[in-house]
N, C-alpha and C positions, 0 to 999 in steps of 0.2 A: 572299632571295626577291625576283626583281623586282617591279613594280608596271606600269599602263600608265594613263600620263598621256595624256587626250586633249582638246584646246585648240579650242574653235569662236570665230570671231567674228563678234559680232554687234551688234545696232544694243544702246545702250543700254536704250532703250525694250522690249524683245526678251528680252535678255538674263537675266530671274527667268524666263521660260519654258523656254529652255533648260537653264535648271539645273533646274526639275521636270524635264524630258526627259529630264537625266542620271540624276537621282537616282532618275527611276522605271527606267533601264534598268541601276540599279546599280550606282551610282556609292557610295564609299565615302564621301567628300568632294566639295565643289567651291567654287571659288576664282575669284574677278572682277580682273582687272587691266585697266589701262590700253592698249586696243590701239592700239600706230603713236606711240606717246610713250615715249621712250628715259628710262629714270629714275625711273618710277612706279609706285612700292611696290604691292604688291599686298593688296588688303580685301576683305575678306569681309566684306558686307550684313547684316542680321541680316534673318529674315524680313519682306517685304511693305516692305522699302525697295528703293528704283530707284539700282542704281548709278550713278555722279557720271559716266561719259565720254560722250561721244555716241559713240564705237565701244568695245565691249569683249569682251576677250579671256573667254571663260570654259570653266575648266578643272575636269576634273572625275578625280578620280583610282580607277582600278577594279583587282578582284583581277586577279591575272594567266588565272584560269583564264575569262574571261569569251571571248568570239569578236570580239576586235578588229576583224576586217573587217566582220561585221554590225553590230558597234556602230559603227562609224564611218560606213557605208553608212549609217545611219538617223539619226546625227547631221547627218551632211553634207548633208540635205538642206537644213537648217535655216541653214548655211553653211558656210565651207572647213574641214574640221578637219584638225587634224596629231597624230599618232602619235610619244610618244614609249615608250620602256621605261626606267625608272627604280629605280635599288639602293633597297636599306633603307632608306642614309644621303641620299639626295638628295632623298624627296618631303614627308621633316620642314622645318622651318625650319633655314637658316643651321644648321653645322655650327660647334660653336666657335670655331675656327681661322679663320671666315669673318669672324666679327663682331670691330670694333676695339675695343679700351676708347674709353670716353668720358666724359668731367669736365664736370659742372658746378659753373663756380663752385669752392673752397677746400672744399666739403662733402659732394660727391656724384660717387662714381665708378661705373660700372658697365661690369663685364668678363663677358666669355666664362666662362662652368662647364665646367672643361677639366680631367674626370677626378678632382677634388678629391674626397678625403674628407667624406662627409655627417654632419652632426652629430649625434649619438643622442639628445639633450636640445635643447629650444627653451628660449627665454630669454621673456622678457615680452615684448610688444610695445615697439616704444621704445629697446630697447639694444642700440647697438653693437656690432660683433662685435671681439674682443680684437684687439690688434694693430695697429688702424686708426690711420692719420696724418692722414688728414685732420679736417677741422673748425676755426673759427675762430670768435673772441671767446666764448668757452665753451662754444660750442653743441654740441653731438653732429654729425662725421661718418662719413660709412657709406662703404663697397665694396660694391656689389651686384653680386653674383654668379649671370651669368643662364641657363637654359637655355629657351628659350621652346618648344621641342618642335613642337606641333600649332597654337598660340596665336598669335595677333596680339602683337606687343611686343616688338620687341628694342632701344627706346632709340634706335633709327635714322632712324625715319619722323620729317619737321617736327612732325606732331603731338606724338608722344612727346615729342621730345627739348623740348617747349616746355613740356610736363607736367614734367619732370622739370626742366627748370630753375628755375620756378614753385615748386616743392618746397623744392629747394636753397635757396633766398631766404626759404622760412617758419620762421616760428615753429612748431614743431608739440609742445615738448615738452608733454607731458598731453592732449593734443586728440583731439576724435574723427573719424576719416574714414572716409565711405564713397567706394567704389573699384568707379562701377558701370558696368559692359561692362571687366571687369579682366584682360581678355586671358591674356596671359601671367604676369600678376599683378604687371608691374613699376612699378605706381605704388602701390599699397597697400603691397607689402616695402619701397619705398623710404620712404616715409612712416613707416612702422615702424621701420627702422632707421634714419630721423633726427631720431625722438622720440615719435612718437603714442603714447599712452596705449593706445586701440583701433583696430583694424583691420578695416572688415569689406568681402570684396570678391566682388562679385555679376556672374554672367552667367550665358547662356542659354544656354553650349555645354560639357556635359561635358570633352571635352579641355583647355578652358579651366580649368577649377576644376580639373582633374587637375595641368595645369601650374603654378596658382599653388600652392597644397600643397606639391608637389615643390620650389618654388623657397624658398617659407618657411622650409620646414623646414633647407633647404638653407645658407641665411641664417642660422637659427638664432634666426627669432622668430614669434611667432605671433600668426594673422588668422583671422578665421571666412569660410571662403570657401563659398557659399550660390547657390544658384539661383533662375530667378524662371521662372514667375511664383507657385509657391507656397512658395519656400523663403524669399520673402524679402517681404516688404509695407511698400512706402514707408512710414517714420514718423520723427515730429522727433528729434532726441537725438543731432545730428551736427555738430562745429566746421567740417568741411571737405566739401566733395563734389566729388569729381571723377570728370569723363564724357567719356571720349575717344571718342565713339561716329560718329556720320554726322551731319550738320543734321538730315535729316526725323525721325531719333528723337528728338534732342535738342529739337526740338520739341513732338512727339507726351509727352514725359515732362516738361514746363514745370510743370504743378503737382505732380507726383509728386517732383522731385530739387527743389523751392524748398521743400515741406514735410517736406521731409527736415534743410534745417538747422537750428539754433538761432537765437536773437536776435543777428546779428551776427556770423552765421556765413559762410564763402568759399565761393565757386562758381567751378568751373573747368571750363569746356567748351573740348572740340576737336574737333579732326575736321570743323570745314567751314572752307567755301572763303571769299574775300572776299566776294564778292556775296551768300553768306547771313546775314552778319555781324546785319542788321539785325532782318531775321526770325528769326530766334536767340534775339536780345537780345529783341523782343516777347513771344516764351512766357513771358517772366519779369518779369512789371510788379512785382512784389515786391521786385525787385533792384537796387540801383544798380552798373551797372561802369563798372570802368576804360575806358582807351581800349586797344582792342583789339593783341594782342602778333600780328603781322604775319612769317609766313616764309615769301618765295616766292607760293605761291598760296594757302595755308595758312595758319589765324586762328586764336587762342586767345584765349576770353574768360573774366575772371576781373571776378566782384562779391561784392558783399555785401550779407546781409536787411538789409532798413533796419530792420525794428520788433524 
């Protein structure tokens, strides 16, 4: 069954209204990308944050039986829209075959879920899937095996790939991690299968916990994957936290994810840009970090509780 994807662009500042626009004229989905910059991964805001471009594209995906020409006619006035119709397999994420593998480091691969056999049984969190070659000085490596479906996460964005390399380099057998805006759910499975003890990974968007589930199981270990704001209530009892989310949330949640970890416990944010490096770092007087891991335009900051 097709689908009809239709694309307005608009000022940033603009842009959350348009998307009630769509969503009130029945839209299934809608999606913010970078408009007039060749290369920029497309995110979805979580509600009441302002997307990052000063122009942006935003798209909004509806059934096919809707009246494309009135819908667009009452989009357009808001600005240009375009009209696409879209298969099954196109208005999910990346198809397999699209996405490459990719290594970090001697201990962490993650491929394309292309058709493989799903496991009937999970294993603990923590263990290894048989077979695996990688891993080095004793430690546990993994193959993750992705399908991100509806989800943010395929390993590809700077963001990501700066979480997952972050990963790759820790210690995490026995540790606790929370995995919170867990997209796709590939930083929690990956953290699982290169050691952690627990796993629990939280967001706000059903299709998201739908897809990390599927991936786990997939994986062959298991994570409690939970929503907020009532499935889940910040509280201490966590080695690791990791938030690939936007700045203004990762702000807005400063005491919420710093009382989330233990004494001496890690904190991993991403998802903003240089210039909010600093503001970032503020929400968290609790924390000392490092000096900030730099990709492109794209920052990753990693500390630790001091007490």
């Amino acid at each position: 069954m097709p689908w009809l994807k239709i694309s307005v662009e608009a000022a940033g500042a603009s842009a959350e209204g348009v998307s009630e626009r769509m969503l009130a004229c029945g839209a299934l989905s809608v999606s913010f990308g970078a408009s007039g910059v060749i290369g920029d991964e497309v995110l979805e805001p979580p509600p009441g944050a302002v997307p990052l471009w000063p122009r942006v594209t935003v798209s909004g995906l509806f059934p096919p039986a809707v009246d494309a020409q009135a819908l667009s006619s009452a989009l357009g006035a808001i600005g240009a829209s375009h009209i696409d119709w879209l298969g099954d397999q196109d208005w999910a994420a990346p198809r397999p075959s699209d996405v490459p593998e990719l290594r970090f480091g001697d201990r962490l691969a993650v491929v394309p879920r292309d058709g493989e056999h799903i496991p009937t049984a999970q294993s603990r969190a923590g263990r290894p899937r048989s077979g695996n070659s990688l891993g080095t000085a004793g430690l546990p490596g993994a193959t993750l095996r992705l399908d991100p479906g509806l989800a943010f996460g395929t390993g590809q964005h700077p963001t990501t790939r700066s979480c997952l390399a972050w990963l790759a380099d820790a210690c995490l057998e026995g540790r606790s991690v929370l995995d919170y805006g867990c997209g796709s759910g590939i930083l929690g499975i990956a953290a699982a299968l290169l050691g952690a003890a627990r796993v629990v990974a939280v967001d706000i968007e059903p299709q998201a916990l739908s897809a990390t589930r599927a991936n786990a199981v997939f994986n062959d270990v298991a994570l409690d994957a939970v929503t907020t704001p009532d499935g889940f209530l910040p509280q201490p009892g966590f080695d690791v936290v990791l938030a690939n989310i936007l700045a203004n949330t990762l702000i807005e949640l400063g005491p919420a994810l710093s009382g989330c970890l233990n004494a001496g416990g890690r904190l991993v944010l991403a998802g903003l840009l240089k210039p909010q490096i600093d503001a970032v770092a503020a929400a968290y007087p609790s924390l000392a970090f490092d000096p900030p891991c730099v990709d492109g335009e794209w920052a990753r900051l990693t500390g630790r509780r001091r007490d």
